[in-house]
Each structure stands twice: as C-alpha cells, then as structure tokens.
SELUM-833345 format. One record per residue (C-alpha): residue number from 1; residue in one letter; y, x, z. Coordinates in steps of 0.5 Angstrom, whole numbers, plus 500, padded with zeros to 3 digits. Example, Ala and Ser with C-alpha at 12.3 -4.5 7.8 and 13.67 -1.06 7.14 Angstrom:
<rs>
(r 1 'A' (491 525 516)) (r 2 'S' (498 527 514)) 
</rs>
This chain:
<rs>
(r 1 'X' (881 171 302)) (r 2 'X' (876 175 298)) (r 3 'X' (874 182 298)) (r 4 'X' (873 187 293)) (r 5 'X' (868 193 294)) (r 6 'X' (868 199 289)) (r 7 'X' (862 204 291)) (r 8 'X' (861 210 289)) (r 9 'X' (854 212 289)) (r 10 'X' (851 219 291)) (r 11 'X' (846 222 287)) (r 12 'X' (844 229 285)) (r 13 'X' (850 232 282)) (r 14 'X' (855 227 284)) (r 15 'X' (862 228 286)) (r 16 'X' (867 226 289)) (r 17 'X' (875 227 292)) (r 18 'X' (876 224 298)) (r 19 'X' (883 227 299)) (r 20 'X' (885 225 291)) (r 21 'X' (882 218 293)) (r 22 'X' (886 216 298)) (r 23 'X' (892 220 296)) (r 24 'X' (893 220 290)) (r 25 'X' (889 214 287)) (r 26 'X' (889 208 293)) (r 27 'X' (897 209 292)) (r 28 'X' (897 209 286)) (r 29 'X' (892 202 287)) (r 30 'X' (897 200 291)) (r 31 'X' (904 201 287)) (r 32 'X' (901 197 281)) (r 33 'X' (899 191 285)) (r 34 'X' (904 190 289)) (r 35 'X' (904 185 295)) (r 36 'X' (898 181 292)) (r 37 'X' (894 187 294)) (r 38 'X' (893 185 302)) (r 39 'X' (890 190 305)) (r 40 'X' (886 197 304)) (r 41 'X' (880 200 307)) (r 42 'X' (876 207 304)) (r 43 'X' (870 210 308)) (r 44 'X' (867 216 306)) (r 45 'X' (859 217 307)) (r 46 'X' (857 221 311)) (r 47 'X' (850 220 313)) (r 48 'X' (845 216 311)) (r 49 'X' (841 211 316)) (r 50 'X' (835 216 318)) (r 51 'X' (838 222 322)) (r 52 'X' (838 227 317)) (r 53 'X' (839 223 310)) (r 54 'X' (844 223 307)) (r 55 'X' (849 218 306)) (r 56 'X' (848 213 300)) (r 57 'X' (853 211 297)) (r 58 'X' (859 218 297)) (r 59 'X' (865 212 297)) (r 60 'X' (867 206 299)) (r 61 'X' (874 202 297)) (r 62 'X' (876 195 298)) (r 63 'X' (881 191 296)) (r 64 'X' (883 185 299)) (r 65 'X' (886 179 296)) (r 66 'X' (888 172 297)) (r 67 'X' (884 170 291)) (r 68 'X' (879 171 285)) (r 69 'X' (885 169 281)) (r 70 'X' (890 173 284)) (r 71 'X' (886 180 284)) (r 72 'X' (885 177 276)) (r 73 'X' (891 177 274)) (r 74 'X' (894 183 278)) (r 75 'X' (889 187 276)) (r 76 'X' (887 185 269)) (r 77 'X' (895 188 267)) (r 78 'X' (894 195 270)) (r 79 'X' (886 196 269)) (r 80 'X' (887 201 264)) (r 81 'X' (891 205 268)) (r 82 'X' (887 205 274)) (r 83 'X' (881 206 270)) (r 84 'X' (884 212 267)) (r 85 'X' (885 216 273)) (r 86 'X' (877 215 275)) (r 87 'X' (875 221 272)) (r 88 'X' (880 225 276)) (r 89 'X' (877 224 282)) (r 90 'X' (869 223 281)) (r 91 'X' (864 223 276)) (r 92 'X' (860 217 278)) (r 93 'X' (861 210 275)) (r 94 'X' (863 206 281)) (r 95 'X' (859 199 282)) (r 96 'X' (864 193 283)) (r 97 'X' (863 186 287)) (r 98 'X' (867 181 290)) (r 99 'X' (866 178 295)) (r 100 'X' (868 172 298)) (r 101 'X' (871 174 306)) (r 102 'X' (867 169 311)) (r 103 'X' (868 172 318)) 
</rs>
C-alpha cells in the first residue's frame, strides 16, 4: 500500500477552503479515480506544537493506493483537471510525497 500526502503550508497570506476541499475538490479526487483510489483522509491545521503556535501546515490530504503504479497510471489521466481546481481552494502550492505504507 502506498500513500500519497499532499500539504498545504501555512505562511503569511495563505488561504485555504476547508469546506471546498472536502466537498467539492476530495469528490471530485475521488470520481476521477475511481476504486483504485483506496482510501481518503483530510486534516486541517489547527494548531501548532508549542501551545499558542499556529499550525505548520493549513491542510493535509492523503490518498492511498495499492501501488506507485496504480496512483501513476489513474492519476496521470486526470492531473490536468485536478490540478486546474487547485486555485479554487487555495492560493498555495502544495508539496507532494509518496510514501511507502509500513505499519
């Protein structure tokens, strides 16, 4: 299983749509994928770990699949259109990493 961690960083004039996000942009994800896509989780930042910071990171999403090359070849058809939707819900680049799933 492999996971696929998109992050949203927060810094100074960030924004993010937490409502877009998992309303309108995960579903979208999801119905261009299909059931390769195996799983969905989104986190939103809340705070920071000193009390009183804020938290590093605005959004987290993750994707899993059973493979590097299933996520390739499912995500590599749509990316332009997932990618296009990106400015609807924030004005940040998000950072991709994928990661093999252990435990």
């Amino acid at each position: 299983m492999i996971k696929v961690t998109v992050v949203y960083t927060n810094s100074s004039g960030s924004r993010f749509d937490i409502a877009y996000y998992c309303k309108t942009h995960i579903p979208l994800v999801q119905r261009l994928l299909g059931p390769v896509l195996k799983g969905v989780a989104v986190e939103h930042g809340i705070a920071g770990g000193t009390p009183g910071s804020a938290a590093p990171y605005l959004a987290i999403g993750q994707l899993q699949f059973d493979s590097v090359e299933a996520f390739e070849a499912s995500f590599g058809r749509h990316a332009q259109e997932i990618m296009a939707d990106i400015p609807n819900y924030t004005n940040t680049q998000p950072i991709i990493q994928i990661s093999e799933v252990k435990l």
